[in-house]
MIMI-219787 format. One record per atom (N, C-alpha, C, O): x, y, z. Coordinates in steps of 0.02 Angstrom, whole numbers, padded with zeros to 5 digits, always signed. Layout:
N
XYZ
...
END
This chain:
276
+02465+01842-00996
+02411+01795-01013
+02362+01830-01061
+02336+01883-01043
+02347+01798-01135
+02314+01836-01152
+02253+01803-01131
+02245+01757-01091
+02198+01845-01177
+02113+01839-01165
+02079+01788-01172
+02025+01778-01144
+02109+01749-01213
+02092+01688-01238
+02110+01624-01191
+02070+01577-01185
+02174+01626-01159
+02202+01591-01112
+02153+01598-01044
+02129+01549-01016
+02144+01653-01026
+02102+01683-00993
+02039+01652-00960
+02030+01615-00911
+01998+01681-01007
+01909+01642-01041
+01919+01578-01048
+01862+01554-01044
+01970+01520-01058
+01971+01457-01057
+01978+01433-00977
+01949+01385-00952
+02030+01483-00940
+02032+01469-00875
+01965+01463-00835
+01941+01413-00809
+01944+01520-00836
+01865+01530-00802
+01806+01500-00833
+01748+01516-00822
+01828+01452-00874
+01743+01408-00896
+01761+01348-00883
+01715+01308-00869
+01847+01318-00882
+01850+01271-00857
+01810+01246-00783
+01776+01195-00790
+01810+01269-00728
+01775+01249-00666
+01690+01242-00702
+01653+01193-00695
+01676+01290-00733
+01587+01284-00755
+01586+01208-00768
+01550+01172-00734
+01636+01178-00829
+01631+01105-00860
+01629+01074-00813
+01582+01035-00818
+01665+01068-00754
+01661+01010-00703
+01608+01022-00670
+01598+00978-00628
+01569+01062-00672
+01516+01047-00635
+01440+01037-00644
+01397+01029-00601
+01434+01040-00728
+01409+01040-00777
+01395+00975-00786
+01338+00952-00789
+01467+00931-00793
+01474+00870-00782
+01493+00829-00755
+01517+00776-00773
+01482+00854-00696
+01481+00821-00633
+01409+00786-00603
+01354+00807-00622
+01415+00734-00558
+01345+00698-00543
+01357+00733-00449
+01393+00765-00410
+01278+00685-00463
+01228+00678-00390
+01196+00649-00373
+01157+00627-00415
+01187+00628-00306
+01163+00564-00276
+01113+00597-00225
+01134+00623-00173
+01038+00594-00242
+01003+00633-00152
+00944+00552-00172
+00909+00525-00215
+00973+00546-00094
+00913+00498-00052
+00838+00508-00027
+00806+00558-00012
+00830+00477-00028
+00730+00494-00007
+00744+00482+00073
+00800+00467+00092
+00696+00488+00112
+00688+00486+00183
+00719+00373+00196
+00770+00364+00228
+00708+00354+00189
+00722+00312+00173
+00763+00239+00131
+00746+00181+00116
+00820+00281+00127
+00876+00247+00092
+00938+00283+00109
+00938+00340+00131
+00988+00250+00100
+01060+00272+00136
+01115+00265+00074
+01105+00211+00047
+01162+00296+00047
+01196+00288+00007
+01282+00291+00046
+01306+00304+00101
+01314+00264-00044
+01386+00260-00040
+01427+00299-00103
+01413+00274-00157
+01447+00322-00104
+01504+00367-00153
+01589+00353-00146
+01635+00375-00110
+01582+00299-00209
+01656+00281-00223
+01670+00306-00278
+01638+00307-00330
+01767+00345-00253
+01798+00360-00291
+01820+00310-00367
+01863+00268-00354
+01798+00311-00437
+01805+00270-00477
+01849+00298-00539
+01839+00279-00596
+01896+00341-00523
+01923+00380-00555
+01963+00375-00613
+02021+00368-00592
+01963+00374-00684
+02037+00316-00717
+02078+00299-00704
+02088+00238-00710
+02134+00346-00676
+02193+00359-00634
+02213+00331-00567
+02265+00328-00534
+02146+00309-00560
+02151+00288-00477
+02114+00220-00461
+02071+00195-00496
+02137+00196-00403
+02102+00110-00395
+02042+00148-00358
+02041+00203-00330
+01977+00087-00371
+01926+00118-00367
+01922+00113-00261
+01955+00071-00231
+01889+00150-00233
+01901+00160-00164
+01839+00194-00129
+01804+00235-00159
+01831+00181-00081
+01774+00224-00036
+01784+00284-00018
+01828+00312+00014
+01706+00311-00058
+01750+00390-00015
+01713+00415+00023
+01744+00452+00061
+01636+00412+00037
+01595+00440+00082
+01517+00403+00079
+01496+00369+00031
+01478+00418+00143
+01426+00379+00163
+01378+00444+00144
+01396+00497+00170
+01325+00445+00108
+01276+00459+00119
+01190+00463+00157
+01144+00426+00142
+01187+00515+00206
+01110+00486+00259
+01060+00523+00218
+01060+00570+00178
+01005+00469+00251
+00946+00481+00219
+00920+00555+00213
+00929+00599+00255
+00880+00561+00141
+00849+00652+00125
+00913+00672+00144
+00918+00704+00197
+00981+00656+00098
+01030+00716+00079
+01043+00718+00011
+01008+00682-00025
+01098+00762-00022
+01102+00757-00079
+01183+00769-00085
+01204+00821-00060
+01212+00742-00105
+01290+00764-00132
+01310+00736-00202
+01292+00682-00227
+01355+00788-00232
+01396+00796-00273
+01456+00769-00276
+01500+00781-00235
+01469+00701-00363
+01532+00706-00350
+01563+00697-00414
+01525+00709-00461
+01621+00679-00430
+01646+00671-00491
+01585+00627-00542
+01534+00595-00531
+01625+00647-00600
+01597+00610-00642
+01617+00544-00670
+01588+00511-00712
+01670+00530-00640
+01690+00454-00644
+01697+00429-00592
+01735+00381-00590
+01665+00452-00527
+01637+00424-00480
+01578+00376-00486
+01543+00376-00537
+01567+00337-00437
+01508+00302-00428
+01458+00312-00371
+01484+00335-00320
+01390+00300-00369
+01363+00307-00330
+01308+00224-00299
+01270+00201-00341
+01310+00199-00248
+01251+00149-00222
+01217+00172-00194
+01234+00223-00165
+01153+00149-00187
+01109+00162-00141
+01059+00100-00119
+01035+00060-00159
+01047+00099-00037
+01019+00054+00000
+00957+00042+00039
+00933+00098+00040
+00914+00002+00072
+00856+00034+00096
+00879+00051+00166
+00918+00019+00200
+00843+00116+00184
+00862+00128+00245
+00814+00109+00293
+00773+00072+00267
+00799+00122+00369
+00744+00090+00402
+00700+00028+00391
+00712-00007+00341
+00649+00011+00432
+00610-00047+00441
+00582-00087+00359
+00555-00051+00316
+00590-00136+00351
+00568-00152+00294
+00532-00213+00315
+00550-00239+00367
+00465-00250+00268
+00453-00297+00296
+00447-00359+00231
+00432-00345+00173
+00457-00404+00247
+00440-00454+00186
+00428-00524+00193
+00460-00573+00214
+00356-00512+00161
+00285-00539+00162
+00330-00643+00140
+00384-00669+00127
+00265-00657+00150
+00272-00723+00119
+00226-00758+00120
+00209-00776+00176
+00179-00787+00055
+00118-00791+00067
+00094-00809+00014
+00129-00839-00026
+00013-00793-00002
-00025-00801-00086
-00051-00754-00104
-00086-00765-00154
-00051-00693-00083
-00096-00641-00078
-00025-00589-00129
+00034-00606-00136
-00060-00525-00157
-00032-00494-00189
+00045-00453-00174
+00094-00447-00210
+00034-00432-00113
+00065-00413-00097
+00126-00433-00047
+00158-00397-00008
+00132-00521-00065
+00180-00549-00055
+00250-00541-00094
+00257-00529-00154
+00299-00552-00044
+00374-00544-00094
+00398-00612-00112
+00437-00619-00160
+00375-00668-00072
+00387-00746-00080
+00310-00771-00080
+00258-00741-00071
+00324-00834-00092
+00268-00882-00103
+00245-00913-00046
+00293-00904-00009
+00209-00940-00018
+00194-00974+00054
+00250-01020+00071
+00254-01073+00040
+00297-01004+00119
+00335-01071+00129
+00322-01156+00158
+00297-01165+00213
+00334-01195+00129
+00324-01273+00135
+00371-01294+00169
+00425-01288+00140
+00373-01331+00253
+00398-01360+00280
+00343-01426+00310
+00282-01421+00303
+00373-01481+00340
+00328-01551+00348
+00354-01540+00427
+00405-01516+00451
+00284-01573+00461
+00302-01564+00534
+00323-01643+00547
+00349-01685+00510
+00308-01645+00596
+00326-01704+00642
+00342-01776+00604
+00390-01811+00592
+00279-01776+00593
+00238-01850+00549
+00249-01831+00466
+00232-01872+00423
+00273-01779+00452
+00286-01776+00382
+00246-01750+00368
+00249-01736+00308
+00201-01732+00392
+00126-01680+00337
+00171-01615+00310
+00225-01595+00333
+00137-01591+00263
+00175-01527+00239
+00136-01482+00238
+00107-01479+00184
+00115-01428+00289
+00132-01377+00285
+00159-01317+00262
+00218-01308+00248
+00089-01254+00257
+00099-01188+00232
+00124-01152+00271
+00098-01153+00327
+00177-01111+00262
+00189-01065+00318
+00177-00995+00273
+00198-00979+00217
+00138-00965+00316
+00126-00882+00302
+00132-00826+00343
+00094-00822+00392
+00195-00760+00324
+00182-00735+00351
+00217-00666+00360
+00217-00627+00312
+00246-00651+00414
+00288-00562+00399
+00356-00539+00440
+00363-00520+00498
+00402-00548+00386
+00474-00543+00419
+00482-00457+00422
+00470-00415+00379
+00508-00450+00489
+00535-00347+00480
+00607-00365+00502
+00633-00409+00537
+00629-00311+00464
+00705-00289+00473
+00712-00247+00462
+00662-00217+00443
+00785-00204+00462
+00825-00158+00461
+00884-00175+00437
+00915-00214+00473
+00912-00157+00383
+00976-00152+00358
+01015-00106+00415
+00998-00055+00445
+01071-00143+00417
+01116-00088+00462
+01147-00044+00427
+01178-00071+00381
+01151+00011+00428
+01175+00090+00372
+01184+00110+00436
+01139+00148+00455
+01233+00097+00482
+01278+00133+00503
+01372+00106+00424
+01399+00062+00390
+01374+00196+00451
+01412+00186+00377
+01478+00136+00382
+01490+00107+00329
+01509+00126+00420
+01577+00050+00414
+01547-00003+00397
+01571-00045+00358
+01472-00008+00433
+01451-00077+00400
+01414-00067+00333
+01431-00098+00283
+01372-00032+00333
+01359-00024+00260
+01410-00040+00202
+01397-00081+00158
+01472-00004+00207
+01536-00013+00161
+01552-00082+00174
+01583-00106+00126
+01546-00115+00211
+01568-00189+00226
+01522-00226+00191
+01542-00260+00144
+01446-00227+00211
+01384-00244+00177
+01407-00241+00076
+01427-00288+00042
+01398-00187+00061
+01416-00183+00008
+01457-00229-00024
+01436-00277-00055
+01521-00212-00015
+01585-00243-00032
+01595-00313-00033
+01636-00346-00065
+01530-00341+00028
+01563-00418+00045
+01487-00431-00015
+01504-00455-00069
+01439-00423-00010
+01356-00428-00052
+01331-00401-00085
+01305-00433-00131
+01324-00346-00083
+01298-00285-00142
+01324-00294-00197
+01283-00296-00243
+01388-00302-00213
+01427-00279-00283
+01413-00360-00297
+01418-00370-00358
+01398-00418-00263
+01386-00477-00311
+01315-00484-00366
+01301-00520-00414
+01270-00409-00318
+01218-00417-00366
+01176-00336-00370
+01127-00309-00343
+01226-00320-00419
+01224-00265-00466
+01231-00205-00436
+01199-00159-00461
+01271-00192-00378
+01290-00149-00332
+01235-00124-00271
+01230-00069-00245
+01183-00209-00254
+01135-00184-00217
+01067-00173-00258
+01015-00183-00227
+01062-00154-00322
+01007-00145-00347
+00969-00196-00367
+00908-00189-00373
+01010-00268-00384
+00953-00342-00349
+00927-00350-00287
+00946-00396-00251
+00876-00301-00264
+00878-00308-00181
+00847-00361-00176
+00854-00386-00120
+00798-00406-00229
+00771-00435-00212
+00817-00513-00227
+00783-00563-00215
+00867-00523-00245
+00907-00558-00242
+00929-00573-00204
+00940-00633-00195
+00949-00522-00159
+01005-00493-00105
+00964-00546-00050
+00992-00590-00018
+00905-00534-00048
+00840-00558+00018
+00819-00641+00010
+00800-00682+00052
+00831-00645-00065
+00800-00722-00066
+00866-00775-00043
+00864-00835-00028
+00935-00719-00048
+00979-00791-00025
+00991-00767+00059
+00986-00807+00105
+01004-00712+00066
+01025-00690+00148
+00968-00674+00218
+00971-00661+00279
+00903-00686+00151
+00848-00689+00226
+00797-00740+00212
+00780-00777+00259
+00771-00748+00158
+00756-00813+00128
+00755-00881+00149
+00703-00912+00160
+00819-00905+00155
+00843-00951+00142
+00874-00954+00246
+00853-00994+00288
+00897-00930+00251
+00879-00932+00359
+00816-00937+00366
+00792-00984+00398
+00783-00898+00342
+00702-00890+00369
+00684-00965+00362
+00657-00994+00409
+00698-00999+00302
+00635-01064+00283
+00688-01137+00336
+00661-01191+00349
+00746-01125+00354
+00793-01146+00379
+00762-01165+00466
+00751-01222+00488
+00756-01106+00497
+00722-01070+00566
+00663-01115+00554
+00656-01169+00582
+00628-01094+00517
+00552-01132+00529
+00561-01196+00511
+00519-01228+00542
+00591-01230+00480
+00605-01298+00464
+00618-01336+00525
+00589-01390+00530
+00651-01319+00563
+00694-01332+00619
+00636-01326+00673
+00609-01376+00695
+00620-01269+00691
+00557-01261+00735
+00508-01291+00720
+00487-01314+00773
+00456-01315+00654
+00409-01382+00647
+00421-01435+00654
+00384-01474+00684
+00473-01449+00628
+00505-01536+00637
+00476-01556+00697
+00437-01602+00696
+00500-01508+00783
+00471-01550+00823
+00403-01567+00847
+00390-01611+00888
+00362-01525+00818
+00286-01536+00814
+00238-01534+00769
+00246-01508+00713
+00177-01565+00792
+00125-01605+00724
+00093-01544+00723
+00087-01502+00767
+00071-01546+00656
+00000-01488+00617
-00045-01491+00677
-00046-01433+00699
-00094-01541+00723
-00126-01540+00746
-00102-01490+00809
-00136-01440+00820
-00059-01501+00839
-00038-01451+00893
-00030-01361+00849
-00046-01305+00867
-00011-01378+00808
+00016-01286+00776
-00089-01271+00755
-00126-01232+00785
-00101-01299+00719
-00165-01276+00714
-00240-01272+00769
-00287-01233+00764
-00234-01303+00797
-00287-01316+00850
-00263-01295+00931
-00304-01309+00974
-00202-01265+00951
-00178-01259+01015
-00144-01221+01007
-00087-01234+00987
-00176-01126+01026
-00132-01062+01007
-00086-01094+01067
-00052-01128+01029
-00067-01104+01114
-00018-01108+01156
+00052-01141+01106
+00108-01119+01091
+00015-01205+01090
+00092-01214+01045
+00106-01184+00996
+00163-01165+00985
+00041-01170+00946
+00084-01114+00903
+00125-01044+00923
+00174-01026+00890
+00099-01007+00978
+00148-00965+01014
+00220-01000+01021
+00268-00978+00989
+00227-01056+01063
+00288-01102+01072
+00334-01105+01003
+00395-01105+00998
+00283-01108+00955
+00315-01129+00907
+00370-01059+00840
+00417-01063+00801
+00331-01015+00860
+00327-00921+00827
+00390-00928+00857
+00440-00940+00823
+00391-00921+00934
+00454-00901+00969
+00513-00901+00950
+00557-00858+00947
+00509-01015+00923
+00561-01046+00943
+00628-01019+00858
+00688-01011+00847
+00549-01015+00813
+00591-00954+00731
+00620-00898+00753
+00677-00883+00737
+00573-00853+00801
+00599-00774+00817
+00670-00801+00846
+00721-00782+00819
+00672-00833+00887
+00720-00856+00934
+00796-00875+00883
+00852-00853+00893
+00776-00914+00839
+00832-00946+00816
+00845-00915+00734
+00887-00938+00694
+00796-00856+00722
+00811-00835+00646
+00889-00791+00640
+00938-00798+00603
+00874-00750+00686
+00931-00702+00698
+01006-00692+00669
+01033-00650+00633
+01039-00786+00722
+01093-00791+00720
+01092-00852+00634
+01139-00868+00598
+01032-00868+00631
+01048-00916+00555
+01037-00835+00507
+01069-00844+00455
+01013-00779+00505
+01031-00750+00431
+01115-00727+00467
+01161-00751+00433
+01136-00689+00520
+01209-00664+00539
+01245-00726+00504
+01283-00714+00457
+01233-00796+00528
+01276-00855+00479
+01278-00842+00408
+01325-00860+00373
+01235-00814+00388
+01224-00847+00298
+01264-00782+00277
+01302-00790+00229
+01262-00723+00302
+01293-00670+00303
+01349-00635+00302
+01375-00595+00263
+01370-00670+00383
+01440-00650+00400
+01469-00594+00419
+01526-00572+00420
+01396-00569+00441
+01408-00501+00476
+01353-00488+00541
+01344-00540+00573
+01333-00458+00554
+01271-00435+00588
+01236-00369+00518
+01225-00313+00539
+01227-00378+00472
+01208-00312+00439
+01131-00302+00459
+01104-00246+00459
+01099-00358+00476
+01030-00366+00479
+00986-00340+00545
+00991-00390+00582
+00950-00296+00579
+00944-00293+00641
+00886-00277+00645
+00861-00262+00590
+00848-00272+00697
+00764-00263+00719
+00730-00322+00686
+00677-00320+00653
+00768-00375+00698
+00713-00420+00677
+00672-00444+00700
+00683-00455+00759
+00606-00467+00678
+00553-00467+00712
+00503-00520+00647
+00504-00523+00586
+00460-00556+00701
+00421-00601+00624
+00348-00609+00658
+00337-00585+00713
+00313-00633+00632
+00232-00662+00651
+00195-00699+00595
+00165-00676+00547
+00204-00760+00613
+00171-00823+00583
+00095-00835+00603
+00071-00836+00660
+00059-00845+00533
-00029-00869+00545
-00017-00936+00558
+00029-00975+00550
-00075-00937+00581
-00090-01036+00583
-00074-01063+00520
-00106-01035+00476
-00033-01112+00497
-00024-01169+00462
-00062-01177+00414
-00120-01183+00435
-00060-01180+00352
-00095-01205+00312
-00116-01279+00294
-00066-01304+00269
-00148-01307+00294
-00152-01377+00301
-00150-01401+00196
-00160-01358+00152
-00136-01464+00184
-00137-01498+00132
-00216-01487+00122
-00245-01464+00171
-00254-01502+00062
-00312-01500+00054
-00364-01562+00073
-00412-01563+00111
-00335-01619+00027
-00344-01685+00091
-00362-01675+00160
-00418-01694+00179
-00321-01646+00203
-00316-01660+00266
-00357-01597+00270
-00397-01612+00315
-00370-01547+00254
-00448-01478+00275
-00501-01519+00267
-00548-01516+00307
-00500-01565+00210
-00560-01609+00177
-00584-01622+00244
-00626-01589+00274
-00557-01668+00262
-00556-01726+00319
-00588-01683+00375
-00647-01688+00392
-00549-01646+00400
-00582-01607+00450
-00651-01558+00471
-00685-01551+00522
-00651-01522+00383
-00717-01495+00374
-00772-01569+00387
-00816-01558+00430
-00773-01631+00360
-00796-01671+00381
-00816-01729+00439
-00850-01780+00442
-00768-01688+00485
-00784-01719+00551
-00816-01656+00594
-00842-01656+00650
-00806-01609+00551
-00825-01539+00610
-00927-01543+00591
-00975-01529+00627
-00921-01568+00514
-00995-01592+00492
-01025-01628+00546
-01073-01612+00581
-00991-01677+00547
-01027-01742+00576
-01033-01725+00652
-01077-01752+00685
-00986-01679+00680
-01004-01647+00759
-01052-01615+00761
-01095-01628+00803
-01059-01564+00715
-01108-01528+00728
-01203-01567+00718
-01257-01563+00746
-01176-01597+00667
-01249-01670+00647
-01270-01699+00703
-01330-01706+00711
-01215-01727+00762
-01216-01766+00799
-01234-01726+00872
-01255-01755+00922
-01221-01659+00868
-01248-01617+00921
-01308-01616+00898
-01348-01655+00924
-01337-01560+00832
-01395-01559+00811
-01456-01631+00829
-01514-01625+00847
-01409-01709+00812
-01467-01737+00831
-01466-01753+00916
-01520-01767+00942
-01427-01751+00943
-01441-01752+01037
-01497-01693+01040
-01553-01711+01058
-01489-01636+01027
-01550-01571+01029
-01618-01596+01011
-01659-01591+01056
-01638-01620+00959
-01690-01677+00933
-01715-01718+00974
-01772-01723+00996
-01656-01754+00985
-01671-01817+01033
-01719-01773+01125
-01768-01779+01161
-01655-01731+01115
-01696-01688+01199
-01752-01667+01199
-01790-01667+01248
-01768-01641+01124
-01860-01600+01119
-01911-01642+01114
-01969-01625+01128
-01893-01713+01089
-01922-01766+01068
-01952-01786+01151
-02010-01781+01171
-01896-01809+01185
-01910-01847+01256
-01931-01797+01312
-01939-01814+01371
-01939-01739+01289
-01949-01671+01333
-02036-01674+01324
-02077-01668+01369
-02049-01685+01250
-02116-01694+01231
-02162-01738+01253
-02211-01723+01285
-02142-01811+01230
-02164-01862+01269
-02165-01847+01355
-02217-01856+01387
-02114-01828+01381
-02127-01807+01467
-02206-01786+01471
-02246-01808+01511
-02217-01741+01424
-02264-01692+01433
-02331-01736+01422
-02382-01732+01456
-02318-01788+01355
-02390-01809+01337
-02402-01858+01394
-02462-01868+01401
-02357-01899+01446
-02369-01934+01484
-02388-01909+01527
-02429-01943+01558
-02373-01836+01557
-02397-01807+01608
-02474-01796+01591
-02519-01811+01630
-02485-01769+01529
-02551-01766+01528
-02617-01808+01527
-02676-01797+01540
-02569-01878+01500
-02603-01943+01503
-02640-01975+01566
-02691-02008+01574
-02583-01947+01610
-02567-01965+01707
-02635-01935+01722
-02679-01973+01742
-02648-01860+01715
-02692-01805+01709
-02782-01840+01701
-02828-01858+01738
-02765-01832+01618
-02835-01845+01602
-02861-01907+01577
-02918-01920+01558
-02800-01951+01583
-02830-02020+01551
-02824-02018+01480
-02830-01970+01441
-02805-02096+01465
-02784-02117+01398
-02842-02073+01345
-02825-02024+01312
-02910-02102+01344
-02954-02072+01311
-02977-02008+01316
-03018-01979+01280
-02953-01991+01356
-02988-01913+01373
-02907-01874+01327
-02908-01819+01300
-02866-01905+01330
-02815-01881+01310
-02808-01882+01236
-02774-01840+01207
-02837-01927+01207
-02839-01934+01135
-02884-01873+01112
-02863-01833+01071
-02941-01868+01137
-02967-01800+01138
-02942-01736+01109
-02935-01705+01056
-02926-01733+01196
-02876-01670+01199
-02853-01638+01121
-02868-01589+01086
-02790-01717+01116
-02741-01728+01047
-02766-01690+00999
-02737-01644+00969
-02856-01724+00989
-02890-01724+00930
-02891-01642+00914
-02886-01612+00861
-02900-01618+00987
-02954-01549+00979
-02888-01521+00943
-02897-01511+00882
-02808-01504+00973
-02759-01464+00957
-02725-01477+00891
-02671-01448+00880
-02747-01511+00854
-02726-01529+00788
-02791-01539+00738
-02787-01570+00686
-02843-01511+00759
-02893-01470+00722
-02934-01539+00701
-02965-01544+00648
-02929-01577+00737
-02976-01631+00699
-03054-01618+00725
-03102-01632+00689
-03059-01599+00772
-03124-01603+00827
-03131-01527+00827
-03090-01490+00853
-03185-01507+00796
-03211-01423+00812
-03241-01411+00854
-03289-01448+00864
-03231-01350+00902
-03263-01333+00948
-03313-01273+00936
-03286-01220+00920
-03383-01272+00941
-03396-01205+00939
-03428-01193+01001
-03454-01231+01041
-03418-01123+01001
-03435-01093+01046
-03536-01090+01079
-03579-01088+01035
-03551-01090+01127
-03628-01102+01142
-03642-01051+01183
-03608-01049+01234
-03694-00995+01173
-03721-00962+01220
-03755-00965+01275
-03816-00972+01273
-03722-00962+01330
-03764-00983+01404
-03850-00964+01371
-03877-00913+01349
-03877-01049+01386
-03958-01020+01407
-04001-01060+01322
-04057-01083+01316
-03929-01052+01254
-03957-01084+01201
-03976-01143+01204
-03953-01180+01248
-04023-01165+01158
-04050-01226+01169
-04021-01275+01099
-04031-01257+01041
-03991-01329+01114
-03964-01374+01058
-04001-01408+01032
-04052-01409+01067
-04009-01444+00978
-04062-01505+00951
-04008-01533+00910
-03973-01506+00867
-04009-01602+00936
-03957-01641+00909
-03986-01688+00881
-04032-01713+00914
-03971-01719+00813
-04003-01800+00796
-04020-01847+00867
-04000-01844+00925
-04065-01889+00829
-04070-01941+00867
-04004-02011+00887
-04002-02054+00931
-03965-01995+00835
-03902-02041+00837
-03835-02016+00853
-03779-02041+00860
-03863-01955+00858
-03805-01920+00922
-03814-01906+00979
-03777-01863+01002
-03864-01935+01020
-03863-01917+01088
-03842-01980+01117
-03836-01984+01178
END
């Protein structure tokens, strides 16, 4: 062998690894490494766990997924991932729903590779995640709550935490097995949700801010009415007391019409002749 043959042998391994890739996860995401080789049909070759890093060919491929609890919002506020959902209850009113879905992707690794293969690779190997969510949790989610308002009116979900509890449940209860349907797997797990009170149409807040007016008007004037007839009690008692005219008096002196001054025991007065 000469030298030349040699020195080509021992830099060959440097090139492959030179140009070779790598895949490291954050605490929070789970990967996949398929063999994609020219020569070869493309195939699974290993699972990656979260905060690792591996090496692999260079005509390999690499995915990556979210790992642990994720939550997604739905709402008007910024930091929503959807828009407030619209379902009509009973009587047809329509209704805001707002509020906070948690999950867990399952990254145990057979299902992950299943996950993938059957959903991921339809939208861009997983890296539409937000694609991935608007048809496989999305679309159960607004499904679940659709189903759970139908049987009751805005007035019960907004004004009676008991039925809105009844009502939270009957989504937690029935979201589960509608995303596993839309799915076709179980990939989805720790699910968990919490719905605010209802948003009402604006019309119908109108309406209400205006009867909550007119209660409070209509308390305010019974209070009136009580200080009013609480008062009179009083001027009749005093009437009972001192007599009609002696009472007008009285009236006169406490509303400053009639001055009183004061007289020193023993002073002597001189009054007109047309006032005595």
């Amino acid at each position: 062998m000469n030298r030349k043959t040699a020195t080509a042998l021992i830099a060959f391994p440097a090139v492959l690894i030179l140009t070779g890739c790598s895949i490291s996860t954050s605490p929070d995401e789970a990967g996949l490494i398929y063999d994609a080789g020219p020569l070869s049909k493309t195939s699974f070759q290993e699972c990656v766990a979260p905060s690792a890093r591996v090496f692999y060919g260079p005509a390999d491929q690499s995915f990556t997924y979210p790992a642990g609890q994720r939550t997604y919002v739905f709402g008007t506020g910024e930091e929503s991932d959807i828009a407030t959902i619209t379902v009509a209850d009973r009587d047809g009113i329509d209704l805001g729903v707002v509020g906070q879905l948690r999950f867990t992707l399952n990254t145990d690794c057979d299902t992950l590779v299943q996950f993938h293969e059957k959903i991921g690779l339809k939208y861009e190997g997983g890296q539409d995640w937000p694609g991935i969510l608007a048809v496989y949790l999305q679309q159960p989610l607004r499904k679940a709550i659709t189903e759970a308002t139908q049987g009751m009116t805005w007035r019960e979900l907004y004004q009676d935490p008991a039925a809105k509890a009844t009502w939270e449940k009957r989504v937690k209860d029935t979201l589960p097995a509608a995303i596993e349907q839309a799915t076709g797997g179980e990939y989805f797990t720790n699910i968990d949700l919490s719905l605010q009170k209802p948003v009402l149409p604006k019309e119908l807040t109108d309406q209400l801010l205006a009867t909550q007016r007119a209660a409070e008007a209509a308390i305010a004037q019974e209070e009136e009415n009580r200080r009013l007839e609480l008062k009179a009690q009083g001027e009749r008692a005093l009437i009972d007391l001192y007599g009609a005219d002696n009472y007008v008096v009285l009236k006169a002196i406490e509303d400053g019409k009639i001055q009183i001054l004061p007289v020193p025991q023993g002073a002597i007065i001189n009054l007109p002749a047309g006032d005595r």
